[in-house]
Each structure stands twice: as C-alpha cells, then as structure tokens.
N, CA, C and O atoms as a GROMACS GRO file, in nm:
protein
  240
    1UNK      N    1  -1.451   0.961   2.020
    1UNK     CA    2  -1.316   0.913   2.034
    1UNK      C    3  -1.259   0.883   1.896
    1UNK      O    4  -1.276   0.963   1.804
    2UNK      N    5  -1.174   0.740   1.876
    2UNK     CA    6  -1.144   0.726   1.727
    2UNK      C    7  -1.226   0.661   1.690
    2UNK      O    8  -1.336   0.654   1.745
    3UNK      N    9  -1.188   0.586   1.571
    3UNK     CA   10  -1.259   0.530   1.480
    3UNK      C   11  -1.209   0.365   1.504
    3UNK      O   12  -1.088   0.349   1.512
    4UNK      N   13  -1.282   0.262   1.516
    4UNK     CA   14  -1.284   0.138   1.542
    4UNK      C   15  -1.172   0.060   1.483
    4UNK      O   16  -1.217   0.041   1.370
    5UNK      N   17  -1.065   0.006   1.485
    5UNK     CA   18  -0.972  -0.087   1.424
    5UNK      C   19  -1.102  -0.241   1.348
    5UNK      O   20  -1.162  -0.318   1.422
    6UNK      N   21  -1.109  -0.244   1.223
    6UNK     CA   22  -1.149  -0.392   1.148
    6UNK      C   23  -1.079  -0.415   1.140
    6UNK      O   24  -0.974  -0.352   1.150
    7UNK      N   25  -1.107  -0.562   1.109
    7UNK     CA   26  -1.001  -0.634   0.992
    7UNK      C   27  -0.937  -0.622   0.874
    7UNK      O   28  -0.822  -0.647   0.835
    8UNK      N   29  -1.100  -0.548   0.792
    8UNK     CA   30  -1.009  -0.511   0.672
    8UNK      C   31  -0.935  -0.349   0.658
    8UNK      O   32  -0.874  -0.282   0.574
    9UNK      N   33  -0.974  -0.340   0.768
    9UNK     CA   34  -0.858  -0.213   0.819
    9UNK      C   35  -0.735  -0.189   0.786
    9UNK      O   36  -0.664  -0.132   0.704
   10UNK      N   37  -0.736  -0.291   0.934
   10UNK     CA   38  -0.533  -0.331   0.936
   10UNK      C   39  -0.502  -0.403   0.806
   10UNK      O   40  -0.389  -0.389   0.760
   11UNK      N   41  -0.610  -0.494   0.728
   11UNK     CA   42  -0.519  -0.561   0.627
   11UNK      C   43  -0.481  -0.500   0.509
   11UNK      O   44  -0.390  -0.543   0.438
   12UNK      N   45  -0.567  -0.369   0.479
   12UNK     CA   46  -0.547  -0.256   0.390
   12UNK      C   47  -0.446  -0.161   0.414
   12UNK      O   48  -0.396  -0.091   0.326
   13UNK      N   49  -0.406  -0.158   0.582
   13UNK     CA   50  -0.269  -0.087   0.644
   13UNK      C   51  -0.162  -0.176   0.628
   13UNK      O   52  -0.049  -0.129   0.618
   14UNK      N   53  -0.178  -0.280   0.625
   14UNK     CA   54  -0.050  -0.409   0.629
   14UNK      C   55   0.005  -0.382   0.499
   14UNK      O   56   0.123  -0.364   0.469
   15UNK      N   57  -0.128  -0.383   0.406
   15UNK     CA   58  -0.064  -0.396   0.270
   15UNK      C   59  -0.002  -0.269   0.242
   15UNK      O   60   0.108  -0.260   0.188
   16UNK      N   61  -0.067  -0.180   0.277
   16UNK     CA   62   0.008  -0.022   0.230
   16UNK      C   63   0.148  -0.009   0.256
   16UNK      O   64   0.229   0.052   0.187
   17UNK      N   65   0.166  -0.070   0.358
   17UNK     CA   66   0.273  -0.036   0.452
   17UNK      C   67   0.399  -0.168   0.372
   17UNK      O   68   0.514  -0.134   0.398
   18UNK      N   69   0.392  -0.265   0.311
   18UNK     CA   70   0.421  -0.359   0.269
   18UNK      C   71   0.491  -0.292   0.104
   18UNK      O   72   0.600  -0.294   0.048
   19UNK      N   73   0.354  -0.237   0.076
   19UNK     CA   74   0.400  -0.153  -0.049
   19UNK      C   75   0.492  -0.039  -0.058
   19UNK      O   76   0.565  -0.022  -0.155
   20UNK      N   77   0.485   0.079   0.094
   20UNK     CA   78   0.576   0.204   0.133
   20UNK      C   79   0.724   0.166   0.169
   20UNK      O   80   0.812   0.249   0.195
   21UNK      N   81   0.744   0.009   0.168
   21UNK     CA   82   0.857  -0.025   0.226
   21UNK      C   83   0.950  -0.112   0.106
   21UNK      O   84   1.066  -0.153   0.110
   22UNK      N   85   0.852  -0.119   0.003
   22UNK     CA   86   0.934  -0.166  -0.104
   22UNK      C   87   0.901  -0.290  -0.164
   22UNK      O   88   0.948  -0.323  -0.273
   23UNK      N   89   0.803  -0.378  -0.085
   23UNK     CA   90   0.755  -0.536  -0.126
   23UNK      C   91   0.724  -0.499  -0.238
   23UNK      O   92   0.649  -0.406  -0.270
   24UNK      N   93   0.807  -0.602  -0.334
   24UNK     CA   94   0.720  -0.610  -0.469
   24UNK      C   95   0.559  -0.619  -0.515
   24UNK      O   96   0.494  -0.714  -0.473
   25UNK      N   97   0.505  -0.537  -0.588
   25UNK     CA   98   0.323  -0.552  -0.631
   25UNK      C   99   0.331  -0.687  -0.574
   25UNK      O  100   0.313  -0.699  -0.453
   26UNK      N  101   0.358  -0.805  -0.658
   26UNK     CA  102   0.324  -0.914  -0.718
   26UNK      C  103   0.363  -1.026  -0.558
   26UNK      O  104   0.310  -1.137  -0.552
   27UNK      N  105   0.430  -0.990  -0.472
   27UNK     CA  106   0.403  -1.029  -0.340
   27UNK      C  107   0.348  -0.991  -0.257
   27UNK      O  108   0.319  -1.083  -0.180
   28UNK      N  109   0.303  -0.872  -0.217
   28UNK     CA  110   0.209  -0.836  -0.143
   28UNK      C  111   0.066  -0.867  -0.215
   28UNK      O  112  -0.026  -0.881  -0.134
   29UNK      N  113   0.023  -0.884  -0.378
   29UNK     CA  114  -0.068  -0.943  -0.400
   29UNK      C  115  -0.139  -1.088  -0.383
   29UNK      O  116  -0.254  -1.127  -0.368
   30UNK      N  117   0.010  -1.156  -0.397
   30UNK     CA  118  -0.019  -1.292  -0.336
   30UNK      C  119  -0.038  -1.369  -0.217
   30UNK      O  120  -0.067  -1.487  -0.195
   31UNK      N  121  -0.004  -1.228  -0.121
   31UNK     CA  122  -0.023  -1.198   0.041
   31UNK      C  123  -0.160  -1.228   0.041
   31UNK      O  124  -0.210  -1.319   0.106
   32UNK      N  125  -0.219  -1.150  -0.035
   32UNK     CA  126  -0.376  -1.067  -0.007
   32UNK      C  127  -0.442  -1.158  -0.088
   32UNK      O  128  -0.562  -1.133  -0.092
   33UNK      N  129  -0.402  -1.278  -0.173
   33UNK     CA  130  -0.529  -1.348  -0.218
   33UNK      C  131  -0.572  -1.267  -0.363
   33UNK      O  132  -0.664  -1.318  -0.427
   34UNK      N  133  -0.532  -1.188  -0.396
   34UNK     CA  134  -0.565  -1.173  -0.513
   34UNK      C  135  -0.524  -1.211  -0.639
   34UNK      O  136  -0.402  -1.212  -0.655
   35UNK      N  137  -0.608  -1.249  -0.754
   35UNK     CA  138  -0.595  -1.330  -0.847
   35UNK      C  139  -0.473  -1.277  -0.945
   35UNK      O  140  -0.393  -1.345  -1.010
   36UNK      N  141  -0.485  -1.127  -0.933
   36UNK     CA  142  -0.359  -1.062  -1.021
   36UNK      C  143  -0.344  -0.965  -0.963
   36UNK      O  144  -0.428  -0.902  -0.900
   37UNK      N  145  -0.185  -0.932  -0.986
   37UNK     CA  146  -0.101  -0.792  -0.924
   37UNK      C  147  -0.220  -0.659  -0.984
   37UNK      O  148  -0.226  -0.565  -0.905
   38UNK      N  149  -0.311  -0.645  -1.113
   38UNK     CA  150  -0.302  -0.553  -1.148
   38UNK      C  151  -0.410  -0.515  -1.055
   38UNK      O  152  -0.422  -0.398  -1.019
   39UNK      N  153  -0.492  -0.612  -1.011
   39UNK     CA  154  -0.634  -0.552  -0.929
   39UNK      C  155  -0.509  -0.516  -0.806
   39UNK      O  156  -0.480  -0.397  -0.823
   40UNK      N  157  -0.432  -0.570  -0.699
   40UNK     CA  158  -0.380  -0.491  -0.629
   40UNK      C  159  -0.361  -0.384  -0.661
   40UNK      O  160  -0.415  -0.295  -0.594
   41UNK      N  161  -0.286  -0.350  -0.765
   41UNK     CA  162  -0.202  -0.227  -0.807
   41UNK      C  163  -0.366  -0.112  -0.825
   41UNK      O  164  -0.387  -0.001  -0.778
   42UNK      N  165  -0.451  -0.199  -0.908
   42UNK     CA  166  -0.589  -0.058  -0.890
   42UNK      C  167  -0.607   0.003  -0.782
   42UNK      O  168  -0.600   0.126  -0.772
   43UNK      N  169  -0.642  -0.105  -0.656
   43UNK     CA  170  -0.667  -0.076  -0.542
   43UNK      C  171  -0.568  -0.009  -0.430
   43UNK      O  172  -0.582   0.044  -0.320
   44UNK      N  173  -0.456  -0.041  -0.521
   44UNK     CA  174  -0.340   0.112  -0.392
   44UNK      C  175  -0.296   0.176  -0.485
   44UNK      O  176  -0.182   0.213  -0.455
   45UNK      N  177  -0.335   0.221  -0.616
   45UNK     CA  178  -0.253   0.315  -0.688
   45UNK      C  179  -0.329   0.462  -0.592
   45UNK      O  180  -0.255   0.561  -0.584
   46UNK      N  181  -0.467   0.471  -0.525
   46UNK     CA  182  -0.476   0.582  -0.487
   46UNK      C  183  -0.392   0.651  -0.335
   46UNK      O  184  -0.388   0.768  -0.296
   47UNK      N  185  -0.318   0.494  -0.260
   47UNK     CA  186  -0.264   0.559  -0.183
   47UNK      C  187  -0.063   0.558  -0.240
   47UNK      O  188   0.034   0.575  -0.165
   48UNK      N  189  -0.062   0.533  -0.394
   48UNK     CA  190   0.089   0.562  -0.407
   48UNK      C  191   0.064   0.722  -0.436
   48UNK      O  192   0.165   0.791  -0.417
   49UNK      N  193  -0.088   0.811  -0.490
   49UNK     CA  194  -0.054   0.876  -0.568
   49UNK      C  195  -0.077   1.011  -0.422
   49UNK      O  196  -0.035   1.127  -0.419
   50UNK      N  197  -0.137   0.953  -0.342
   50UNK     CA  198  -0.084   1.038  -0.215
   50UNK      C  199  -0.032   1.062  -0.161
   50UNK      O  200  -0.047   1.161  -0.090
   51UNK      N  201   0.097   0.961  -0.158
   51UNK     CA  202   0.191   0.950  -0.097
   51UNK      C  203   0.333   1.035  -0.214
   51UNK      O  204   0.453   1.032  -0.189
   52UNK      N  205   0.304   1.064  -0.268
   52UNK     CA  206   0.375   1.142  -0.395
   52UNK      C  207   0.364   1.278  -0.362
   52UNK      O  208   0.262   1.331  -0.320
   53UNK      N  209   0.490   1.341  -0.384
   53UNK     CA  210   0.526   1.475  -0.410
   53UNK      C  211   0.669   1.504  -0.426
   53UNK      O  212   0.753   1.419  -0.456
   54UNK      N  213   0.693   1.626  -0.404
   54UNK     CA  214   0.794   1.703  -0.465
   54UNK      C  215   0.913   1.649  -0.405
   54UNK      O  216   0.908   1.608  -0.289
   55UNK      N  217   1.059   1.643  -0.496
   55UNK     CA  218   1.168   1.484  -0.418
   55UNK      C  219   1.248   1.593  -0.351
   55UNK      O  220   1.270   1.711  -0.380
   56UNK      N  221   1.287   1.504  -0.240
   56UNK     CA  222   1.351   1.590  -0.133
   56UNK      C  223   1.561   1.541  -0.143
   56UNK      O  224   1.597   1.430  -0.105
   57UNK      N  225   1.635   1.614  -0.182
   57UNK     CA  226   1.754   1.529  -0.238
   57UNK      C  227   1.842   1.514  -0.084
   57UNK      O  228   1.888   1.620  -0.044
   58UNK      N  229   1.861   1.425  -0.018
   58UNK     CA  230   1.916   1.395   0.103
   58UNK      C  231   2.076   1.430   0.085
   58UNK      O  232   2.154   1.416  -0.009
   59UNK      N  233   2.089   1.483   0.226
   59UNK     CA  234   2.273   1.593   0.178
   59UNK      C  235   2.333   1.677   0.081
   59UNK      O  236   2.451   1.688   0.049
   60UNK      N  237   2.219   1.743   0.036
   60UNK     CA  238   2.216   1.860  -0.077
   60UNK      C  239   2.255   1.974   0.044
   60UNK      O  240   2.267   2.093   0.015
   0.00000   0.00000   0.00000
C-alpha cells in the first residue's frame, strides 16, 4: 500500500509547505525549534532546488 504518515513526516511537509508559500526562513525556523535559520535553510535547500525550473511567464 503507501508508506506510513510519522511525525517527522508531516513536520518536514508542514515546513516545506510553509516555505512553498512564502513564510519567511527565519519563521518557519523558529516554528521548528531550530537554533538558526541557516541549519533550516541546509535542511530544505534540497527541496527549494527541486522545486526549481524553467519560469513560466503568466499571460504571455
């Protein structure tokens, strides 16, 4: 079937999703308990750099 919902699941989806929507680093880090934005920023720079590609210009 799927794969089990954890905790640190959803809280790694909360945050992503926190970050895809525009929350500043430095509040969604202080969400999550971490001591500084930059360890957040280590730990989702691999899902900003997936979420990246080619820009799509809206009403072109």
């Amino acid at each position: 079937m799927g794969q089990e919902a954890t905790v640190h699941g959803l809280r790694h989806t909360h945050a992503s999703l926190m970050l895809r929507q525009g929350v500043l680093l430095e509040v969604v880090s202080e969400k999550l308990g971490h001591s500084r934005p930059s360890f957040t920023a280590n730990v989702y720079r691999p899902v900003y750099q997936s979420e990246s590609g080619p820009l799509t210009l809206v009403g072109s």
